[in-house]
C-alpha positions, -999 to 999 in steps of 0.1 A, spaced: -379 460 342 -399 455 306 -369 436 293 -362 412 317 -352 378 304 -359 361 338 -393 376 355 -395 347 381 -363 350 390 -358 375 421 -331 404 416 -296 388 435 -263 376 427 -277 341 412 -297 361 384 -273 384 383 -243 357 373 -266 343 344 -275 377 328 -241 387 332 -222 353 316 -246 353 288 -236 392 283 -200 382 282 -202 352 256 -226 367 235 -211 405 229 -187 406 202 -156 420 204 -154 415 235 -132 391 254 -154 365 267 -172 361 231 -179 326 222 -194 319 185 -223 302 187 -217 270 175 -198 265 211 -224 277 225 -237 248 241 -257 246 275 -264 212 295 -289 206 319 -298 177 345 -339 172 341 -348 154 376 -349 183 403 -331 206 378 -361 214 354 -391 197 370 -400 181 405 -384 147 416 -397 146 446 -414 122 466 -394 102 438 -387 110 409 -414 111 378 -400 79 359 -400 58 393 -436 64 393 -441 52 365 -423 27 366 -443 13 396 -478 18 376 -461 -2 347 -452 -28 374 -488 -29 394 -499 -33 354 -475 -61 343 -470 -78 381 -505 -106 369 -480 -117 347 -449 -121 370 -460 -135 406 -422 -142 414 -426 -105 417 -440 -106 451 -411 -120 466 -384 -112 447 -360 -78 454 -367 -54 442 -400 -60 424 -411 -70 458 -400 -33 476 -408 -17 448 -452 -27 445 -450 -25 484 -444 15 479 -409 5 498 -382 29 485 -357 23 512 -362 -10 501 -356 -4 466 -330 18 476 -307 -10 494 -307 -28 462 -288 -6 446 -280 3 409 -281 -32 400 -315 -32 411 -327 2 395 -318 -14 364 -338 -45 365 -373 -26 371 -365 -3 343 -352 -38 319 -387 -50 337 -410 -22 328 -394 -7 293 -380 -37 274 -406 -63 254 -420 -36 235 -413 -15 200 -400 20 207 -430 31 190 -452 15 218 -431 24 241 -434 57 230 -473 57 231 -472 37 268 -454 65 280 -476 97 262 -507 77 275 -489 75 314 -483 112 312 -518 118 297 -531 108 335 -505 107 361 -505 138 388 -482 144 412 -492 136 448 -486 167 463 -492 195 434 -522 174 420 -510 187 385 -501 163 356 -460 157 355 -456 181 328 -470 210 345 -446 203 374 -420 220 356 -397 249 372 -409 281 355 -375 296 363 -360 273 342 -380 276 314 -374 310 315 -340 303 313 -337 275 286 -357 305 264 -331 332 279 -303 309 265 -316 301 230 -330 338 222 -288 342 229 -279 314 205 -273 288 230 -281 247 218 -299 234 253 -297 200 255 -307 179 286 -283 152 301 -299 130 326 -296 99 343 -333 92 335 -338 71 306 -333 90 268 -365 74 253 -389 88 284 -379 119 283 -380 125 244 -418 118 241 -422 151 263 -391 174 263 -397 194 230 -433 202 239 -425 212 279 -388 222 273 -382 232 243 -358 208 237 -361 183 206 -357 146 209 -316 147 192 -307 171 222 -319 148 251 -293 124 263 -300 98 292 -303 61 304 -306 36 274 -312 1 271 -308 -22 244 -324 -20 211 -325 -43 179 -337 -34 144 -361 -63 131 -390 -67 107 -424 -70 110 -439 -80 79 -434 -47 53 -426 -27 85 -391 -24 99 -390 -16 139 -368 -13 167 -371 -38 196 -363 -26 225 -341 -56 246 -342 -65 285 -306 -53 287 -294 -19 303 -271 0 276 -258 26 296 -268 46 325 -259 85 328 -253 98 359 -224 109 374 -189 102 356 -215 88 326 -223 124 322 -196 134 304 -188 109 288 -220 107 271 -220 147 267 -186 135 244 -204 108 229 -234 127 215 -225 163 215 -186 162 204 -183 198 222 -177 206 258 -203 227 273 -196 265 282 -228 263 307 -245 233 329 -272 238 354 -275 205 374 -296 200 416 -275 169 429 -239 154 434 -250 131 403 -244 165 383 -209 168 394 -185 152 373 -207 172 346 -203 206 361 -166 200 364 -163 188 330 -179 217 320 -156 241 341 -125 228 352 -93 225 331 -105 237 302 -76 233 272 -101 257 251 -96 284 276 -138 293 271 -157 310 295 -180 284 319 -206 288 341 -216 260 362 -253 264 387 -270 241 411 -307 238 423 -306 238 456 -340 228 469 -348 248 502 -382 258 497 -402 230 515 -439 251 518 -439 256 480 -420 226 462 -396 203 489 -364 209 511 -335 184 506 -302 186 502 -273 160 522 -299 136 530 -299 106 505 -324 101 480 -341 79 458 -327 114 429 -294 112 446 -282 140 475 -262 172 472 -233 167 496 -198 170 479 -213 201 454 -226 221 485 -190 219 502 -174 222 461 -198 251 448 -174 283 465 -142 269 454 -151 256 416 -173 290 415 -202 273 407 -235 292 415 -258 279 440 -294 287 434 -314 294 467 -344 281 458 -369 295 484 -346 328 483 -340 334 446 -375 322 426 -401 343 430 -422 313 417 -414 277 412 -442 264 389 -465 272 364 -495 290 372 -514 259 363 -496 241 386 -493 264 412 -532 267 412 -540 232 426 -532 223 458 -528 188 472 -564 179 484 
C-alpha cells in the first residue's frame, strides 16, 4: 500500500503489532492515548539496529586500536586478555570475562581528549568494512529498523538508543545513521576529567570503566538519563531483558507497552544465532519469556523482506 510506514517489513502479526500499538497511543480519545511527552521508545544498537556479528562493531575496533597501540605495550603479548584479543582469539577473550572486556576498552579509549577520541573513532569508521558484507559499519544498518525509528518519530515518539556499547562510540555516528542525536544515546562510559590546556578547557578521558549498561544497567541508566519509563523497547539478546521488562511489566502508570526482539534467523542474508553464547550476548531466557510477557518476536528471515541497505546489500563478501 502507498502509505505504508514499514515497506521492508513483510505483512504478519510482527508488523502488524507495531502499526497497531502506535495506532492505539497515538489516536486521541481513545483509550490507549499516551501524550507525547511519554512517548518514549528505547532501543538496544548491537544486533538490534545494525550487524554484531562475527563480533560486534566496537570489538573490532577495539582490536585495530590494539594492533595500533600494542609497539607500545609488549606485556601485551602475554598478558590476558590483550594476548587473546591480537591473536583474533574470542573464546579467549570471552573466558576473561567482564573484567576483562573492560580493560581492552580502559586500554584502547582512555589517554586521549574526547575530542580525539571522537575523531579516532570518525576516522576508524571512515575505513573499516565488515568481513562478510564488505560494506563500511554504517551501511550495515537494519533497514527495517530505520524504517521504524522514522515510523515512531513521524508519531511523536523520542527514540533513544540504550546499549551496552560504549556512549561516546556510538554518538560520533547515531544522528547521521539513526537519526538519533548524541543526548538520546545512552551506553558504556568510562571516566572523564575536565582540565585545561592552555586557553582551552577539555575533557580527559581516564583509564577507569564508569559504568557498563547491559542487562539490569539498562534500566537503571534509562532512569538515570531519561527520568521516564519507556512505553516501547525493541532489543535482539537476553542483555535487553531486564529493559524490556522494565518497560512492560508492573507498570504503576498503567500505560500501554510494547516490548519486540530481533531474533536473528536469517543466516544466507545477515547470521543465525540465538541460545548459543556470544561475544553480543545469547537469547535464551527472552525466547522461553517472549509468549508469556507478550513481547513480539521478530522472525528475521520470515518477517523482513530486506535486512540492509541497498548499498549494503549490493556488495557481497569477495
Amino acid at each position: 500500500m502507498p502509505d505504508d510506514p514499514l515497506p521492508s517489513w513483510n505483512d504478519g502479526s510482527a508488523k502488524e503489532a507495531i502499526i497497531d500499538f502506535v495506532a492505539r497511543v497515538t489516536t486521541e480519545g481513545g483509550a490507549d492515548f499516551v501524550s507525547e511527552n511519554e512517548r518514549i521508545a528505547v532501543f538496544d544498537n548491537d544486533g538490534t539496529l545494525w550487524c554484531e556479528m562475527p563480533v560486534p562493531v566496537q570489538a573490532l575496533f577495539v582490536n585495530d586500536r590494539l594492533k595500533a597501540l600494542a609497539p607500545q605495550h609488549p606485556e601485551w603479548k602475554t598478558t590476558e586478555p590483550f594476548k587473546s584479543m591480537l591473536a583474533g582469539d574470542m573464546k579467549g577473550v570471552m573466558a576473561q570475562g567482564i573484567k576483562g572486556i573492560e580493560q581492552l576498552a580502559v586500554a584502547t579509549h582512555a589517554g586521549m581528549t574526547t575530542d580525539e577520541f571522537n575523531q579516532i573513532v570518525r576516522d576508524w569508521l571512515s575505513t573499516a568494512k565488515h568481513p562478510k558484507l564488505n560494506q563500511p559499519y554504517t551501511s550495515v544498518v537494519y533497514q527495517p529498523m530505520l524504517e521504524l525509528l522514522g515510523f515512531l518519530r513521524s508519531r511523536g515518539f523520542t527514540t533513544f538508543i540504550v546499549s551496552g556499547g560504549g556512549a561516546d562510540f556510538m554518538r560520533v555516528f547515531a544522528e547521521e545513521v539513526y537519526g538519533v542525536p548524541p543526548h538520546q544515546v545512552i551506553g558504556s562510559t568510562i571516566k572523564t576529567h575536565f582540565e585545561m590546556r592552555g586557553d582551552s578547557p577539555v575533557l580527559l578521558r581516564d583509564p577507569d570503566m564508569d559504568f557498563f549498561d547491559d542487562k539490569a544497567g539498562k534500566p537503571v541508566s534509562i532512569n538515570k538519563y531519561i527520568g521516564r519509563r519507556p512505553i516501547a523497547c525493541f532489543g535482539n539478546s537476553d542483555g535487553d531483558r531486564e529493559m524490556l521488562m522494565w518497560t512492560t511489566l508492573g507498570r504503576s502508570d498503567s500505560l500501554p507497552s510494547f516490548g519486540m526482539i530481533i531474533h536473528h534467523t536469517d543466516g544466507e542474508r545477515e547470521f543465525a544465532y540465538d541460545r548459543q553464547h556470544v561475544l553480543s550476548g545469547q537469547l535464551d531466557k527472552g525466547l522461553d519469556e517472549a509468549p508469556g510477557y507478550g513481547w513480539v518476536l521478530v522472525d528475521m528471515k520470515r518477517d523482513w523482506k530486506v535486512i540492509f541497505p541497498t548499498t549494503a546489500r549490493a556488495a557481497p563478501e569477495t
